[in-house]
C-alpha positions in Angstrom: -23.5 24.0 38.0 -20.6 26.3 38.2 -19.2 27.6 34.6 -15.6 25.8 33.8 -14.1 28.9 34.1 -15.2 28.8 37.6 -13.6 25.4 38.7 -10.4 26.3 36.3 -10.4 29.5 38.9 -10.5 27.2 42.0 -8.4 24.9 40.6 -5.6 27.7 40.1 -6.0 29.7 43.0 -5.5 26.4 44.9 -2.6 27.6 46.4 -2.0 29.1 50.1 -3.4 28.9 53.9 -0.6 26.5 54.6 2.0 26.7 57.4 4.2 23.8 55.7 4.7 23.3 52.4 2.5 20.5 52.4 -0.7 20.7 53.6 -1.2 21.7 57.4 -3.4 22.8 60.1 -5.5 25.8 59.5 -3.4 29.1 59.7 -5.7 32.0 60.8 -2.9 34.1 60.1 -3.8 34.0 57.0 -7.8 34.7 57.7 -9.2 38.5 57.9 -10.1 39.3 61.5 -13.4 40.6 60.1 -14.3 37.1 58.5 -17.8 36.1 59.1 -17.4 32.6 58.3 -14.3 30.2 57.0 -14.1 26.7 56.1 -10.6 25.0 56.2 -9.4 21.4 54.7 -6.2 19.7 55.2 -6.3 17.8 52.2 -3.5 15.9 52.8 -4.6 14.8 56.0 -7.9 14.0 54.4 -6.5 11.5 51.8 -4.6 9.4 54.2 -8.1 8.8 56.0 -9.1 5.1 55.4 -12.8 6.0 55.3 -11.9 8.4 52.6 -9.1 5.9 50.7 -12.2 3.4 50.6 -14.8 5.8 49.3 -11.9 6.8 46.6 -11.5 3.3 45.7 -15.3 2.5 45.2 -16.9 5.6 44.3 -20.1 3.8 43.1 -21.1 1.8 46.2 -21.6 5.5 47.8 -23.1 7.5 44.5 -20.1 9.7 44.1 -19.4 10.7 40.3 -15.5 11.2 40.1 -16.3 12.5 35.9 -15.8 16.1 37.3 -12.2 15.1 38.6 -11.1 13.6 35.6 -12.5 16.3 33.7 -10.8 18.8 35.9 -7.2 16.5 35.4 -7.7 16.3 31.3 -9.1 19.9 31.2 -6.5 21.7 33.5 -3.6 19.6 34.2 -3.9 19.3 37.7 -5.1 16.5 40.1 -7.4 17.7 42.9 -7.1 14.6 44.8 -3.0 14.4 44.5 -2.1 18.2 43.5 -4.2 20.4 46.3 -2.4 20.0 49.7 -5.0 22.1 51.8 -7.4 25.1 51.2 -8.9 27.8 53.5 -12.2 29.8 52.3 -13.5 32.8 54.4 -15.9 36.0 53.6 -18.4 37.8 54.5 -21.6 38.0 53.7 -23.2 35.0 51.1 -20.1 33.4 49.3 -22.6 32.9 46.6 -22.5 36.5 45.7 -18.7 35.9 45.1 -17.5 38.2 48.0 -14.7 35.7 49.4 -11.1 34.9 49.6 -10.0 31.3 48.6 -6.2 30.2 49.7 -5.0 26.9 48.2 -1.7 25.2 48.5 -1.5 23.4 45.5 1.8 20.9 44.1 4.1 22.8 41.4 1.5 22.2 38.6 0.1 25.0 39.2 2.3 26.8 36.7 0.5 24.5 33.9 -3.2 25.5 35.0 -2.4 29.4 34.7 -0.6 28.6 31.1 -3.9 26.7 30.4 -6.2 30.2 32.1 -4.2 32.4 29.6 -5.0 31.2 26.5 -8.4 29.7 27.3 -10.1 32.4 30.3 -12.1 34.9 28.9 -10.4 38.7 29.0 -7.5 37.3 30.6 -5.2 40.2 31.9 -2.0 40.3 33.6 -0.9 42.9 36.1 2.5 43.5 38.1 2.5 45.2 41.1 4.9 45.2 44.3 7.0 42.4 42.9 3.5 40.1 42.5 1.7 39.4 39.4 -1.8 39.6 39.6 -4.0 37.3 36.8 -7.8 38.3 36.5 -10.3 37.3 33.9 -13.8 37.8 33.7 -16.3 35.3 35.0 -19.9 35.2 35.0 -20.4 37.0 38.3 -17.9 39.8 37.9 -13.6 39.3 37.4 -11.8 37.1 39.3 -8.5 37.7 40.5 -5.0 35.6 41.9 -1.8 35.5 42.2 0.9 32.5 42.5 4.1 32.4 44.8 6.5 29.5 45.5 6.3 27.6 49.1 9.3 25.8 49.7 8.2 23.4 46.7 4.6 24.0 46.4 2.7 27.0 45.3 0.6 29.2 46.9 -2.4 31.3 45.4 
């Protein structure tokens, strides 16, 4: 099971692959020419799906556990299922190892989760660079780093 500091990470690097401000098609713009594998989701689009609206609205006829969701929204702030718009992951190699890149567009809470990473992540640091700030704190497999802009609305990490 992955540490909370790891799913506070995803939830705040939710943030940017997106064309639009909300959601969108895959932009391999955004995707390293040397990438051997990615994995893009339009969550937007993926919500609107009745197949997924009915599985949302009777989690236990299919043996989904929605605790980790709430958990995530009383923990964090954010609402996966509402707040992320769309997400593209791509690396090389075993993402397991942690060598990846993980772009999320995410609704304006965002702003709340990284209040919530700097007092509760673990060696949280703060550097500016080039007009970005870059957040990093230590995590069990090594430090993990973002950064947050504004999209037209929505963030991007």
């Amino acid at each position: 099971m992955p540490s909370p500091f790891r799913c506070l990470f995803a939830a705040s690097v939710l943030a940017s692959a997106a064309e639009a401000a909300n959601g969108g098609p895959l932009n391999r713009q955004w995707v390293a020419a040397d990438a051997q594998w990615m994995a893009h989701v339009d969550v937007d689009a993926m919500m609107q799906a009745r197949l997924v609206k009915h599985v949302l609205e009777h989690p236990d006829r299919f043996n989904i556990e929605m605790d980790g969701i709430e958990e995530v929204k009383q923990h964090i702030g954010l609402d996966p299922l509402k707040d992320v718009r769309n997400f593209t992951a791509y690396g090389s190699g075993n993402p397991d190892e942690g060598n990846f890149v993980f772009l999320v567009t995410v609704a304006p809470t965002i702003d709340q989760v990284v209040e919530h990473v700097k007092s509760e992540a673990p060696e949280y640091r703060e550097i500016s660079t080039d007009g970005y700030t870059i957040h990093s704190f230590k995590e069990d497999h090594g430090p993990l780093f973002f950064s947050i802009r504004n999209a037209g609305g929505d963030a991007e990490a």
